[in-house]
C-alpha positions as CSV (number, residue, x, y, z in Angstrom):
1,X,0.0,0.0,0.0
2,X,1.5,3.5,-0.8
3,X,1.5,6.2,1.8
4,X,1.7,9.9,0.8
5,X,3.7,11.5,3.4
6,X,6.6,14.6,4.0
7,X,9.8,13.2,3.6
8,X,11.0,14.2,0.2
9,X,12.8,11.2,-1.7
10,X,16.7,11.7,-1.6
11,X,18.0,13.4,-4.4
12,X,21.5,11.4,-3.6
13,X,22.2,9.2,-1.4
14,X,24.7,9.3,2.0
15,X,26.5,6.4,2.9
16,X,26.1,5.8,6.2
17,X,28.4,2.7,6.5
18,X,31.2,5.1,7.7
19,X,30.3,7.4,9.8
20,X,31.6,9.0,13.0
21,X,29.4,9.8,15.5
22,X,30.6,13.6,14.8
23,X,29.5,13.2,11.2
24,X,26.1,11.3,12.4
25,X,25.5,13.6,15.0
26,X,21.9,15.6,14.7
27,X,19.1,18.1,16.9
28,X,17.2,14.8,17.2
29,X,19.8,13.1,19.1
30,X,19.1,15.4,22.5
31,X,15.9,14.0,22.8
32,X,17.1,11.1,24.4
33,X,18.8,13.4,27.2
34,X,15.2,15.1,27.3
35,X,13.9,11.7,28.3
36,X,16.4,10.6,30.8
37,X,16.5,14.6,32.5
38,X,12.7,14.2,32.9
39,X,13.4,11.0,35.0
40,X,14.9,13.1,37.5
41,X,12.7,15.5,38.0
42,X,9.6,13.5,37.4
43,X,10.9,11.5,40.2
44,X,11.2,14.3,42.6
45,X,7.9,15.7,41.8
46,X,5.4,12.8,42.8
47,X,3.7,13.9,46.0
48,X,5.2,12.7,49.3
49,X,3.0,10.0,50.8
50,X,2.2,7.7,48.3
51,X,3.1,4.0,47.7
52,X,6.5,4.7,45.3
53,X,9.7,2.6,45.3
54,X,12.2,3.0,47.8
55,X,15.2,5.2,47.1
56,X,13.5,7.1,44.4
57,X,16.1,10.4,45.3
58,X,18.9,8.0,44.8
59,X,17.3,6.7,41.6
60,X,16.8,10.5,40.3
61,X,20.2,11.2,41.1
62,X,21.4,8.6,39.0
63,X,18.7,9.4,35.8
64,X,20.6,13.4,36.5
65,X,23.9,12.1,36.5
66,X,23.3,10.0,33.3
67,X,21.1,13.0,31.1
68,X,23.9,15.0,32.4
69,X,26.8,12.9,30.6
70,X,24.9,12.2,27.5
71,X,24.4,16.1,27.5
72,X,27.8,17.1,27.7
73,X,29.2,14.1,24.9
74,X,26.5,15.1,22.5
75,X,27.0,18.8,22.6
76,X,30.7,18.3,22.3
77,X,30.2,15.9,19.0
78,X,28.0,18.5,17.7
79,X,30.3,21.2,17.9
80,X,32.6,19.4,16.2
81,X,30.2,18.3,13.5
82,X,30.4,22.2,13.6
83,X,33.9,22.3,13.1
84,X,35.1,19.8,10.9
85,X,31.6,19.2,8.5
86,X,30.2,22.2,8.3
87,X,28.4,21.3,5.2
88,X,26.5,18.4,7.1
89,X,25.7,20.3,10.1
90,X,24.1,23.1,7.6
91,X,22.0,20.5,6.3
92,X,20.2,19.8,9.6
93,X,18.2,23.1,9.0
94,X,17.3,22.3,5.5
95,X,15.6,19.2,5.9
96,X,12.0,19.1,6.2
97,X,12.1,17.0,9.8
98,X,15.5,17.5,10.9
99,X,15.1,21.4,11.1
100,X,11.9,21.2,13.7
101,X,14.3,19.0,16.1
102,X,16.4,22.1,16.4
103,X,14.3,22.6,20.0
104,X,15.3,19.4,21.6
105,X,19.1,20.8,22.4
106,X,17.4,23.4,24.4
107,X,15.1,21.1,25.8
108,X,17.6,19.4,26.9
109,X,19.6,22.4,28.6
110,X,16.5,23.2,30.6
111,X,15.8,19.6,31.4
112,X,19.3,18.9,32.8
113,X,18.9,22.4,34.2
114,X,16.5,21.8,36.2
115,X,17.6,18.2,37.6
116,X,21.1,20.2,38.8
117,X,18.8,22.6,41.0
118,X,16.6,19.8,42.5
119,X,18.7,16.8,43.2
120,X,22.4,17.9,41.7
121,X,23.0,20.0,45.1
122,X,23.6,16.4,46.7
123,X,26.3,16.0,44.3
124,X,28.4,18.9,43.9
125,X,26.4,21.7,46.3
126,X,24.4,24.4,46.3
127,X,25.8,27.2,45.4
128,X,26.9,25.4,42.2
129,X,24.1,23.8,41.9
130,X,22.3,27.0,41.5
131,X,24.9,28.4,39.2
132,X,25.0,25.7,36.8
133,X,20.9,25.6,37.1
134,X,21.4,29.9,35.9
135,X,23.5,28.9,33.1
136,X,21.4,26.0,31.7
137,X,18.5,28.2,31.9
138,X,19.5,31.2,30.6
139,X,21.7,29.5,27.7
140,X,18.3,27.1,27.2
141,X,16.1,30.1,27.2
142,X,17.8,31.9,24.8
143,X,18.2,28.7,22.3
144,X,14.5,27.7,22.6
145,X,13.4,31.4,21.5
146,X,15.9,31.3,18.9
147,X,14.4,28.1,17.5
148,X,10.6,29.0,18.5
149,X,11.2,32.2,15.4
150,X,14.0,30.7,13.0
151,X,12.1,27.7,12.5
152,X,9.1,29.0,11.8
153,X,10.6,31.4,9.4
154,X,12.7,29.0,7.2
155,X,9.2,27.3,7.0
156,X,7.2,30.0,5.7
157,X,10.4,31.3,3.4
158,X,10.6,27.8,1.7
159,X,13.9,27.1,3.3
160,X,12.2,23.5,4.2
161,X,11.3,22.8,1.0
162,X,8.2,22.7,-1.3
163,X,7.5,19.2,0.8
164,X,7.0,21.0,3.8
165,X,3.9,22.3,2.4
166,X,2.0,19.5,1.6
167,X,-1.8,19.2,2.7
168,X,-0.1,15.8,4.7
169,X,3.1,17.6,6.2
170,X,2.3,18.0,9.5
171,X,3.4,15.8,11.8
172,X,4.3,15.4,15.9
173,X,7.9,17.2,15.1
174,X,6.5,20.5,14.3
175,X,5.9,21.1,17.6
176,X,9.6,20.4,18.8
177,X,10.4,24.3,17.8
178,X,7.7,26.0,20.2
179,X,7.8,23.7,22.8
180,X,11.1,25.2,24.5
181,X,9.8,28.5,26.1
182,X,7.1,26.4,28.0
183,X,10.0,24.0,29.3
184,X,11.9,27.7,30.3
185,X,8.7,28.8,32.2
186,X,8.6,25.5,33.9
187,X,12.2,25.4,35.2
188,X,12.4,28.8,35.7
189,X,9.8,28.9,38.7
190,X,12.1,27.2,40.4
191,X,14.5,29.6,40.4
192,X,12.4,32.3,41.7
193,X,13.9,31.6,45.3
194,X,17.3,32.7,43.9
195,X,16.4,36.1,42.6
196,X,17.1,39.3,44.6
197,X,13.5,40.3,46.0
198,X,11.6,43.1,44.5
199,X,11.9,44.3,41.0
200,X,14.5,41.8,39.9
201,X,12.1,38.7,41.0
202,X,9.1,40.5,39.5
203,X,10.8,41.3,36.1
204,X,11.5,37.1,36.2
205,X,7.7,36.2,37.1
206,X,6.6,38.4,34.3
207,X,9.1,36.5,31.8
208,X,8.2,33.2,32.7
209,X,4.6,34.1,31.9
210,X,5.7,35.4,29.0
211,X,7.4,32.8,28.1
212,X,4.3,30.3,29.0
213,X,1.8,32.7,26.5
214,X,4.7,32.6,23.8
215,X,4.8,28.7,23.8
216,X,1.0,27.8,24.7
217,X,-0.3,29.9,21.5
218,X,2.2,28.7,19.2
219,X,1.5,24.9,20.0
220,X,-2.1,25.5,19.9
221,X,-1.9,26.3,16.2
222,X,0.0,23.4,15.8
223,X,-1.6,20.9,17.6
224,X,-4.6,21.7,15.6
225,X,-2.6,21.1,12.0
226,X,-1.4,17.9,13.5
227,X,-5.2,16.5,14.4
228,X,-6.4,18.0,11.3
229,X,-3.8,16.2,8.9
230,X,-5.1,12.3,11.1
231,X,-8.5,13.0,10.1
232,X,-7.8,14.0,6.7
233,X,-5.1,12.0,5.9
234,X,-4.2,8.9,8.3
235,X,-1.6,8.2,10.0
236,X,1.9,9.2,9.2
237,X,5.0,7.0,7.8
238,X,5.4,4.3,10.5
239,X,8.8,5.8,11.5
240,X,6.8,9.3,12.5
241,X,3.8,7.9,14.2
242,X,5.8,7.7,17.6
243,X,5.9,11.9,17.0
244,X,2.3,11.9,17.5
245,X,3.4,11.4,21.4
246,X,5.5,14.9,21.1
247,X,1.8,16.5,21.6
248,X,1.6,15.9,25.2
249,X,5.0,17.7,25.7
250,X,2.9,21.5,25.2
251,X,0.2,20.0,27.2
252,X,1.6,18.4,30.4
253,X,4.6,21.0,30.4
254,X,2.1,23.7,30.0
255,X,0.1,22.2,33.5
256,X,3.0,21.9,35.3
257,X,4.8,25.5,34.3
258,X,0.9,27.3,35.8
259,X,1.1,25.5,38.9
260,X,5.3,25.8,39.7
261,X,4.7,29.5,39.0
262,X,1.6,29.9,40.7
263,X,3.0,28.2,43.3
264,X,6.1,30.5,43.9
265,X,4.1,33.6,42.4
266,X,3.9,35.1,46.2
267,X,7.2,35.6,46.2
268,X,7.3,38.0,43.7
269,X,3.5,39.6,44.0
270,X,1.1,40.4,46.6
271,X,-2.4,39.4,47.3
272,X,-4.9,39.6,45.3
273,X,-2.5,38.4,42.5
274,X,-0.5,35.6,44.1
275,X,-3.7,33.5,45.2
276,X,-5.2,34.2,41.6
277,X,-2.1,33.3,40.1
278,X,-2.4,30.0,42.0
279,X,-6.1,29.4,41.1
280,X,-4.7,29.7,37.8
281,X,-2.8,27.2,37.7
282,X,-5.7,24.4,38.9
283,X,-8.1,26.1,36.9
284,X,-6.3,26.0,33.4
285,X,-4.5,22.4,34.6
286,X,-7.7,20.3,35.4
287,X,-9.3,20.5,31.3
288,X,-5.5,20.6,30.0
289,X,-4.6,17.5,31.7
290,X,-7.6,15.6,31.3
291,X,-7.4,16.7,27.4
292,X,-3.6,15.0,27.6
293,X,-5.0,11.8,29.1
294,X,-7.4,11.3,26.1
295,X,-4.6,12.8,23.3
296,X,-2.4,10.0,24.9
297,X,-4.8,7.1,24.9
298,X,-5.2,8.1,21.4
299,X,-1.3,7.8,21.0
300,X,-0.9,4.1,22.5
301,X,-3.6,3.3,20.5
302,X,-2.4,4.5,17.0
303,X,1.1,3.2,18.0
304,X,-0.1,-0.6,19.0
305,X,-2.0,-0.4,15.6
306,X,1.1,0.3,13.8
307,X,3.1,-2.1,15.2
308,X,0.8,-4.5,14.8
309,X,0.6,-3.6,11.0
310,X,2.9,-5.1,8.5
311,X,5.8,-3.8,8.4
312,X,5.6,-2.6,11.8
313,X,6.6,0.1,14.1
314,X,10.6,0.6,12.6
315,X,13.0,1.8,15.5
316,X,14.1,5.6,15.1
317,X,15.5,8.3,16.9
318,X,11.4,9.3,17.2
319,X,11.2,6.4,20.0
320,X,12.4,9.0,22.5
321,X,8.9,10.5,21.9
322,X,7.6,8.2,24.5
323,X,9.3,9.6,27.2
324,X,9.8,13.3,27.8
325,X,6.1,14.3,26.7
326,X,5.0,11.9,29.4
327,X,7.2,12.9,31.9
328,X,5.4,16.7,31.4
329,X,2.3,15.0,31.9
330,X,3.3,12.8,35.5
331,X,5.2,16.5,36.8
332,X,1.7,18.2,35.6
333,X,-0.4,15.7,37.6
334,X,1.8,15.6,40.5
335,X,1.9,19.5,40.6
336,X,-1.9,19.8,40.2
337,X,-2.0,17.0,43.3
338,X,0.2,19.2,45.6
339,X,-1.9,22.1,44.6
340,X,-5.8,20.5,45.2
341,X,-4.0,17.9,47.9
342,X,-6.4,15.4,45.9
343,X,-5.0,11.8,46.4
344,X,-5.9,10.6,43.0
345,X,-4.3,13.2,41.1
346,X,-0.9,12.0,43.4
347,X,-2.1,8.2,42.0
348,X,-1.7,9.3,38.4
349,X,0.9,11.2,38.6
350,X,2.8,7.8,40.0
351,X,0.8,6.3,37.2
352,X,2.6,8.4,34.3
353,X,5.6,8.1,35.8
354,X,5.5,4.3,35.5
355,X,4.5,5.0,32.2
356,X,8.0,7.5,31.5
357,X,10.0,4.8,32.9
358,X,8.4,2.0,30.4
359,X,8.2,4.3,27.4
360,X,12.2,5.1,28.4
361,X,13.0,1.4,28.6
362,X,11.9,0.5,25.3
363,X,13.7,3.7,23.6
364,X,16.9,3.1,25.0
365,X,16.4,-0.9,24.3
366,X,15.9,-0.1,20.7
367,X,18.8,2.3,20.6
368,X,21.1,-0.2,21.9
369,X,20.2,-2.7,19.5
370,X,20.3,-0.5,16.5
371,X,23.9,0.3,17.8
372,X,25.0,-3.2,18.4
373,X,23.4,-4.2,15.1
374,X,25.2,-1.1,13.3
375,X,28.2,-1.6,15.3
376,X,29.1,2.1,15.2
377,X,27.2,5.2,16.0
378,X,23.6,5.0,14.1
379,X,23.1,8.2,11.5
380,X,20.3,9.9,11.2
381,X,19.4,7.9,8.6
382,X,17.8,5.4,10.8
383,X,14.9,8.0,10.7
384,X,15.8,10.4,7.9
385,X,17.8,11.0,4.7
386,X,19.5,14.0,4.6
């Protein structure tokens, strides 16, 4: 059966037999450090109280320490995909699904970010702690808003491609560009503590909410392309159905950005805005998060059905889908649970986090056998031709 879909055919092709992991190096790659960050601070999140397994701090401190590494080797190999291949590393933000992934190495600045200030303080202290969380999250911040307009624009200039265009294009991944300033405003409440009080503090709460209106309006335009192109035209190629989970990123991120800056928003304002500020944040959480719980039904459902349907569900950098988008939905519920005290909010958020851990399981399963079948660093082209 032929599928229309957006991947252009390849005009030539790139061997891939020889590459280094400098020369296969991509955006998409971070969004495995995305999905082991979120571990961390997923794990920190769930409401004290509640049946969890023992020496979940320990076990977060290990999922930062890991996101942390894999950070740090992937942004040097990219930098020196930078270096020594320019040409290659140009051609990330001319392909029609590379480009969008350009938000997943801010992503993962914030995400790592954001671990360091929770649970890194055990490791190397706080004051460095809170340093390192600044420099993440103002380098992060910076990236994400820089992807959240120059995507957009090589889109609508035709930098993409004609492809791009297509009536079918959309897909999961066009989110990946917007998504970043939610993931700043999230982190970033927690660093309303370690702000000078008064105008500096209040000059942050106002960003972050910035930030939060920037992302939440962007992704609503998309989310809407990307449930208008599966009832018009079906399911995506196999190897982009997992993007379909990318979706619950804006959502749960969004739910768990109103309530940690709710939360903290007396710190910065006085009454009558701080309480309304925290209403807020149940108010717009409760019909976002129950929206994310049918959107991700929808998502297991779709992905069982291609897996089940000849050829199958392919292994591709897009497996890392199933994990940081439901992490944002486990630290939404658990936030919403601290904020109503509602036990069964605290039950679900220990319910998504279950399902972060599975969904990270089977992504790092298939990327460790599609290394040990490749027996060298997997290109892109497990996913894309460039």
């Amino acid at each position: 059966m032929t599928m229309t879909h957006p991947i252009p055919r390849p005009t030539r092709s790139v061997p891939t037999e020889n590459l280094t992991a400098v020369e296969a190096i991509a955006p998409n790659w971070f969004a495995a450090v995305m999905g082991t960050g979120i571990i961390a601070t997923a794990a920190v999140s769930l409401p004290p109280g509640l049946p969890t397994a023992p020496g979940v701090h320990d076990f977060a401190v290990g999922a930062w320490l890991l996101a942390t590494a894999m950070l740090v080797l992937m942004s040097g190999a990219l930098a020196a995909q930078w270096i020594s291949h320019p040409d290659r590393a140009r051609s990330h933000h001319r392909h029609p699904v590379v480009a969008h992934f350009y938000g997943a190495p801010p992503m993962a600045l914030l995400t790592v970010g954001a671990g360091t200030l929770l649970v890194g303080e055990d490791v190397i202290g706080a004051p460095a702690a809170v340093t390192v969380a600044w420099t993440l999250w103002l380098i992060g911040t910076a990236l994400g808003l820089a992807s959240a307009l120059a995507v957009p624009y090589w889109h609508i200039t035709g930098t993409l491609g004609a492809d791009s265009r297509r009536p079918d294009a959309a897909f999961g991944g066009w989110l990946m560009p917007v998504v970043p300033p939610m993931v700043s405003a999230a982190t970033g409440a927690a660093l309303l503590p370690h702000v000078p009080a008064g105008q500096p503090r209040l000059t942050l709460l106002l960003t972050l909410y910035g930030l939060f209106g920037i992302s939440l309006i962007a992704s609503g335009l998309v989310v809407t392309q990307v449930w208008g192109r599966l009832l018009r035209h079906g399911l995506p190629p196999a190897k982009l159905v997992p993007t379909l989970w990318i979706v619950l990123g804006p959502l749960g991120q969004s739910v768990t950005a109103a309530n940690a800056i709710g939360r903290r928003a007396d710190l910065a304002v006085a009454d009558p805005f701080a309480p309304a500020l925290r209403t807020f944040g149940v108010i717009y959480g409760l019909p976002v998060l129950g929206f994310a719980l049918l959107w991700a039904a929808l998502c297991l459902t779709l992905t069982l059905h291609t897996a089940r349907t000849p050829p199958g569900l392919p292994f591709a950098p897009t497996w890392w889908a199933f994990t940081f988008p439901v992490g944002t939905c486990a630290t939404g519920a658990a936030g919403l649970a601290a904020a109503t005290g509602a036990d069964a909010l605290g039950y679900l958020a220990v319910a998504l986090f279950t399902g972060l851990l599975t969904g990270w399981i089977v992504a790092a399963t298939g990327s460790l056998n599609a290394w040990r079948t490749a027996r060298r660093p997997a290109p892109p082209a497990w996913a894309y031709t460039i």
